[in-house]
Structure formats: C-alpha cells, structure tokens
N, CA, C and O of each residue as an XYZ file, in Angstrom:
368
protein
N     -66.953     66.061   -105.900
C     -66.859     66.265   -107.337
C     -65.597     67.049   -107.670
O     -65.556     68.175   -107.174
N     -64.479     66.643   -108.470
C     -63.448     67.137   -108.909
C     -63.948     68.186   -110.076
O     -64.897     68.036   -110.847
N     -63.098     69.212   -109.986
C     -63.389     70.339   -110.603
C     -62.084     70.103   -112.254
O     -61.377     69.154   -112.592
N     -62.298     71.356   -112.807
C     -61.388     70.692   -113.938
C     -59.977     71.479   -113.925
O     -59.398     71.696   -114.990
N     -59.326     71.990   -112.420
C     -58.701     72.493   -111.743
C     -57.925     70.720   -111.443
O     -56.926     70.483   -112.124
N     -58.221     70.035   -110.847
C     -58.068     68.928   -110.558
C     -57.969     67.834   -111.235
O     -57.259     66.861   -110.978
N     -58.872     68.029   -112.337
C     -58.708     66.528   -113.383
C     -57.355     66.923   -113.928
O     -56.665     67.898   -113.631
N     -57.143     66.004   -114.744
C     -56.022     65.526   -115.850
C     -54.665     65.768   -115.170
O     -54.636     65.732   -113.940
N     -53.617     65.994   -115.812
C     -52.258     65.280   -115.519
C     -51.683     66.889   -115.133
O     -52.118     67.935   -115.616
N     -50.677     66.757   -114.209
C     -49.745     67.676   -113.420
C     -48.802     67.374   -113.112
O     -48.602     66.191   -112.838
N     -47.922     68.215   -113.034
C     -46.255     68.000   -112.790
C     -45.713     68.489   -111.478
O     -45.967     69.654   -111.170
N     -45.009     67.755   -110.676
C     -43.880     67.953   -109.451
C     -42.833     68.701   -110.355
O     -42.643     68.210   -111.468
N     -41.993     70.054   -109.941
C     -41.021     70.292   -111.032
C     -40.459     71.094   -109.350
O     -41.075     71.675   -108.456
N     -38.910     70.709   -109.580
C     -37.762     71.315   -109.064
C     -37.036     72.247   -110.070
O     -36.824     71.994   -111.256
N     -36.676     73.418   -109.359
C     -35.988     74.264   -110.110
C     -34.507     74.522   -109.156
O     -34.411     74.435   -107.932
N     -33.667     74.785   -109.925
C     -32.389     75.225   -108.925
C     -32.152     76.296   -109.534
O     -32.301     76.419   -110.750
N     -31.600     77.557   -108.463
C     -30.835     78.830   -108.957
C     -29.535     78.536   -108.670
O     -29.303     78.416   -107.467
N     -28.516     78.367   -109.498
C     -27.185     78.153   -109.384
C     -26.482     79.921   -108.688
O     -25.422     79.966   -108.063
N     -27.242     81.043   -108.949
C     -26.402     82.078   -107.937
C     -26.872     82.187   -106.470
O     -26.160     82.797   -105.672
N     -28.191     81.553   -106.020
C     -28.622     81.742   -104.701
C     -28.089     80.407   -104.462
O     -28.188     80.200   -103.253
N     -27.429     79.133   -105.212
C     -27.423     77.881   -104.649
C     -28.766     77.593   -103.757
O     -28.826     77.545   -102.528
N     -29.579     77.456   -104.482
C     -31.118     77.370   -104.092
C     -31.781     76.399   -104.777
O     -31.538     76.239   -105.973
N     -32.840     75.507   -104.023
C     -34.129     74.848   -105.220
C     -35.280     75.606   -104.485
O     -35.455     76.164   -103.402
N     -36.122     75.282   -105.872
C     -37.688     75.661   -105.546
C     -38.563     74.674   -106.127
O     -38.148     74.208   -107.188
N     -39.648     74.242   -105.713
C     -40.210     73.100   -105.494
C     -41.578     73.932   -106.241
O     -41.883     75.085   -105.939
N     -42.200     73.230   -107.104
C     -43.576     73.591   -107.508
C     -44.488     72.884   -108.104
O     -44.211     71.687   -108.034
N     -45.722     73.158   -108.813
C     -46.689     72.676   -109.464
C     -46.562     73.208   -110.867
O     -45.938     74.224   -111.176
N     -47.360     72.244   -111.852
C     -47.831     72.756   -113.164
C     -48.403     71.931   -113.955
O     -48.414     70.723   -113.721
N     -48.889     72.399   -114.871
C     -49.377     71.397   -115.817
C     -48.251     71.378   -117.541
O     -48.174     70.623   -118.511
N     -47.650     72.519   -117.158
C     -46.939     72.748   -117.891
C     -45.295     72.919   -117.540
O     -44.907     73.801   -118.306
N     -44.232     72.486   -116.766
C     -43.397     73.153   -116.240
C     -42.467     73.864   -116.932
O     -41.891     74.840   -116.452
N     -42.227     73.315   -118.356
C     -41.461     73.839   -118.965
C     -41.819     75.752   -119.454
O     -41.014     76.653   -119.689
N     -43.082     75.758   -119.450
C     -43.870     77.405   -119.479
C     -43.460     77.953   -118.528
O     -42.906     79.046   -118.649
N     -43.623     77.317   -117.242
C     -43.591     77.897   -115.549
C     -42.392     78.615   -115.844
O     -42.311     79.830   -116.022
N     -41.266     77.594   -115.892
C     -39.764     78.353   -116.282
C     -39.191     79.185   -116.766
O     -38.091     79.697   -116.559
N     -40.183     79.384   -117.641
C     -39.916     81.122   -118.462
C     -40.684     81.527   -117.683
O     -40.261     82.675   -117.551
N     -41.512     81.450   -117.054
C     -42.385     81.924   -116.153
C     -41.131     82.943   -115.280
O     -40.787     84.116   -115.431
N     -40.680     81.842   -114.326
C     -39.977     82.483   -113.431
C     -38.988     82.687   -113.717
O     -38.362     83.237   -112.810
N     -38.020     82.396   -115.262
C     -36.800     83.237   -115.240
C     -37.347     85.199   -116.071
O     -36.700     86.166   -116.474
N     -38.624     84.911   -115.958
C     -38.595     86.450   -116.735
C     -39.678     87.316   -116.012
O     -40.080     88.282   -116.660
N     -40.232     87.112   -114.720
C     -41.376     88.218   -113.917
C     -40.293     89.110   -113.500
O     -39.064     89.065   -113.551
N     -41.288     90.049   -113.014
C     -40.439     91.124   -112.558
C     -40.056     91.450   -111.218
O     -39.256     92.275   -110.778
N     -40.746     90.682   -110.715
C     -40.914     90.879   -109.058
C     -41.229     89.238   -108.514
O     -41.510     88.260   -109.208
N     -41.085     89.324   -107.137
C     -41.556     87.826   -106.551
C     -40.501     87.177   -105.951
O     -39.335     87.556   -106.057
N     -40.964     85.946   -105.150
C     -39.370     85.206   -104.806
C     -38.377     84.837   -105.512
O     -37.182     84.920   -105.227
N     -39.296     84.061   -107.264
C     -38.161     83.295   -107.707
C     -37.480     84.780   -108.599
O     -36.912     84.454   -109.641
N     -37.479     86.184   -108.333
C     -36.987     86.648   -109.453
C     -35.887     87.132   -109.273
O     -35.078     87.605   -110.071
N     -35.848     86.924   -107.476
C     -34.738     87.140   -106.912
C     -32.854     86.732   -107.382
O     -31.706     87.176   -107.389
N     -33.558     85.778   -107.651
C     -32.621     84.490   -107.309
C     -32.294     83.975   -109.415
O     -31.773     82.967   -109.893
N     -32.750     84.917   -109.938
C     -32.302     83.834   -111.416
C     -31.206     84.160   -111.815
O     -30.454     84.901   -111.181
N     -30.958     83.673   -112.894
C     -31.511     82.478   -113.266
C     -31.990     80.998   -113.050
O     -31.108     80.430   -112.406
N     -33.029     80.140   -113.326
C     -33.223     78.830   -112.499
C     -33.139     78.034   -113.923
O     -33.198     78.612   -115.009
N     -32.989     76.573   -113.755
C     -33.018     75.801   -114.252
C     -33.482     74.811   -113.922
O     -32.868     74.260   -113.009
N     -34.831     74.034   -114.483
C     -35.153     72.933   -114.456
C     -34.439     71.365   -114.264
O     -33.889     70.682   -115.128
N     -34.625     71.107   -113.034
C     -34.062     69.555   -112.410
C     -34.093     68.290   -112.866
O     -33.402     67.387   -113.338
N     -35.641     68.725   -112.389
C     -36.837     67.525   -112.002
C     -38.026     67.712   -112.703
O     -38.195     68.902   -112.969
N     -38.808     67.066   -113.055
C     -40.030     66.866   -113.457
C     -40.772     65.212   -113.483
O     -40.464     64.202   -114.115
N     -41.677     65.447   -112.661
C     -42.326     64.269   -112.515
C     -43.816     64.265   -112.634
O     -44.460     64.834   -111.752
N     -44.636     63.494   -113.959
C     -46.162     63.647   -113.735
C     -47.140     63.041   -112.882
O     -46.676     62.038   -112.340
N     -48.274     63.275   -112.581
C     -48.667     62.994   -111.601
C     -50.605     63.269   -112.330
O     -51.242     64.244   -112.728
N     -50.912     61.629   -112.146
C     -52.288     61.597   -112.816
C     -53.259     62.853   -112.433
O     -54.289     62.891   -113.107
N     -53.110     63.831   -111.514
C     -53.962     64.448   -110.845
C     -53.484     66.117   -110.553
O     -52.490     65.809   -109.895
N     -53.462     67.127   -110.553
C     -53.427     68.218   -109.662
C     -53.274     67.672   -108.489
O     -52.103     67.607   -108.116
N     -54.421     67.073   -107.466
C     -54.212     66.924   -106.158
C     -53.082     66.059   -105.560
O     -52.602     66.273   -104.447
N     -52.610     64.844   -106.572
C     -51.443     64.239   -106.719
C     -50.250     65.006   -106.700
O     -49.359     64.747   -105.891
N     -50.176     65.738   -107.351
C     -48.701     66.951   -107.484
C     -48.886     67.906   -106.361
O     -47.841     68.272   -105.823
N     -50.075     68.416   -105.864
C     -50.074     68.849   -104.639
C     -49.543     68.305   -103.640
O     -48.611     68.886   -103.083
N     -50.013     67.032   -103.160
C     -49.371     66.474   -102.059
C     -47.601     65.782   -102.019
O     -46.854     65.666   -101.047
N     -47.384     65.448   -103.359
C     -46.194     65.429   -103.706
C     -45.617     66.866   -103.419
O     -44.751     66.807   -102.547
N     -45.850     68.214   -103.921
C     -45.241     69.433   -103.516
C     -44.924     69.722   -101.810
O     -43.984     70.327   -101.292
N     -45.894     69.155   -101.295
C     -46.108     69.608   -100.047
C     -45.439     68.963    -99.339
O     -44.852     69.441    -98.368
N     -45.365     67.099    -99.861
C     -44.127     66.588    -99.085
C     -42.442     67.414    -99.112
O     -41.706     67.709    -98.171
N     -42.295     67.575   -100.377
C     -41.226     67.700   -100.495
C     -40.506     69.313    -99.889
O     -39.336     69.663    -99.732
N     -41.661     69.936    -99.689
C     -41.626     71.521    -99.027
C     -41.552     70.981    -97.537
O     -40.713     71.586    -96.870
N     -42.067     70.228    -97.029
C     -42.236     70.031    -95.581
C     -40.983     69.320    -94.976
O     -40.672     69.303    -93.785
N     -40.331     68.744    -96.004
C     -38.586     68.175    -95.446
C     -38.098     69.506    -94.993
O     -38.143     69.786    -93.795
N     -37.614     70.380    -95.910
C     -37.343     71.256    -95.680
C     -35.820     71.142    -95.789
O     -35.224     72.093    -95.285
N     -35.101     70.237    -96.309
C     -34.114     69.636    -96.094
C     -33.117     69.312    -97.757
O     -33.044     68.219    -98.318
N     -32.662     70.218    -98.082
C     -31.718     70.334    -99.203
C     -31.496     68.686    -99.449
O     -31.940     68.133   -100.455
N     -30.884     68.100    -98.590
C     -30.050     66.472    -98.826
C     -31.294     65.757    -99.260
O     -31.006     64.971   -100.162
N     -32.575     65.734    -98.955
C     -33.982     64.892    -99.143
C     -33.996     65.779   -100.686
O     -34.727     65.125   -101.430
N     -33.639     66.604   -101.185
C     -34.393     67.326   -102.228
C     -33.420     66.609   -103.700
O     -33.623     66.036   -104.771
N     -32.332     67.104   -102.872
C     -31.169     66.240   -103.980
C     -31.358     64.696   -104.156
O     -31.030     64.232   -105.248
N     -31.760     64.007   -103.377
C     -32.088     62.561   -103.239
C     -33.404     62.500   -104.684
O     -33.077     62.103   -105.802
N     -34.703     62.922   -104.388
C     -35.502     63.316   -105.432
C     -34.563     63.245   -106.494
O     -34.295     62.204   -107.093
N     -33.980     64.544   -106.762
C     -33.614     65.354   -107.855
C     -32.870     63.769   -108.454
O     -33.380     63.058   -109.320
N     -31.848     63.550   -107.886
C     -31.044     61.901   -108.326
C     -31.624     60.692   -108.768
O     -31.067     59.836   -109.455
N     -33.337     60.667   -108.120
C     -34.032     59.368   -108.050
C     -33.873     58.693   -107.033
O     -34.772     57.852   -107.055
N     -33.027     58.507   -105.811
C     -32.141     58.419   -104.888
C     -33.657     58.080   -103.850
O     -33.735     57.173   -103.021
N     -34.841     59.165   -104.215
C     -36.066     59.131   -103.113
C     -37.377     59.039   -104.290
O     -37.252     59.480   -105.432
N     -38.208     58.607   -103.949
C     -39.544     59.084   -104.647
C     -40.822     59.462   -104.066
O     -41.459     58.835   -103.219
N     -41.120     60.569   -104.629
C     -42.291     61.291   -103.779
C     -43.695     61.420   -105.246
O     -44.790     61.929   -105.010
C-alpha cells in the first residue's frame, strides 16, 4: 500500500554551484521551493557551496520514480553522465 509520501507527482532536479563548480542531484515535489530552500539555510552541504542554480527538472509520476531516478544519477558519480542529463544528451 503506497502511502501519500509516495502518491502523486515528483521531481528529479539538478542544481549547479557555479563557485564550488559543483552539481547536486535531488528530490521534490516542488523544486523550485527546494531552491530557496538551499540558497538560504544556514548550515548543511548545499550552504556551503552557494549560490546554486537550477539545471534540470524532470517529473516523475511517483516519489518512488524520482527516487530511483535520484539514485541512478548519484551512483554514476560521474560529472560527464550528469552533464549528459542536464543537455538531454542521457535520460534517467
């Protein structure tokens, strides 16, 4: 039984920090919120590193859908696979 954690629609969202020359790979249902999210906490990984800017965004009928999409794209581990995404170049 899917919980309501799981139903409805979710987003794959890439972020890049142009001063760490960095992406970060995440979930949401919202990404464009997330983003103020992480250009304004006070502490944490992404607060290191901002400003970020939104890439990518891709929906995904499911939470568990954008999960496994996240997880692929964390498990490359591989900048050149991320930019491919980011281009359309790959699809996850």
């Amino acid at each position: 039984m899917e919980t309501s954690e799981s139903t409805g629609p979710c987003s794959l969202y890439i972020l890049y920090s142009e001063e760490a020359d960095r992406y970060n790979a995440g979930i949401s249902r919202d990404p464009y919120r997330r983003l103020v999210f992480h250009n304004s906490m006070e502490r944490g990984f992404t607060s290191r590193y901002r400003p970020w800017k939104l890439l990518y965004v891709k929906e995904y009928p499911s939470r568990i859908e954008a999960q496994r999409a996240e997880k692929k794209v964390k498990s490359w581990k591989s900048r050149k696979m991320t930019e491919k995404v980011i281009k359309g170049e790959l699809s996850v």
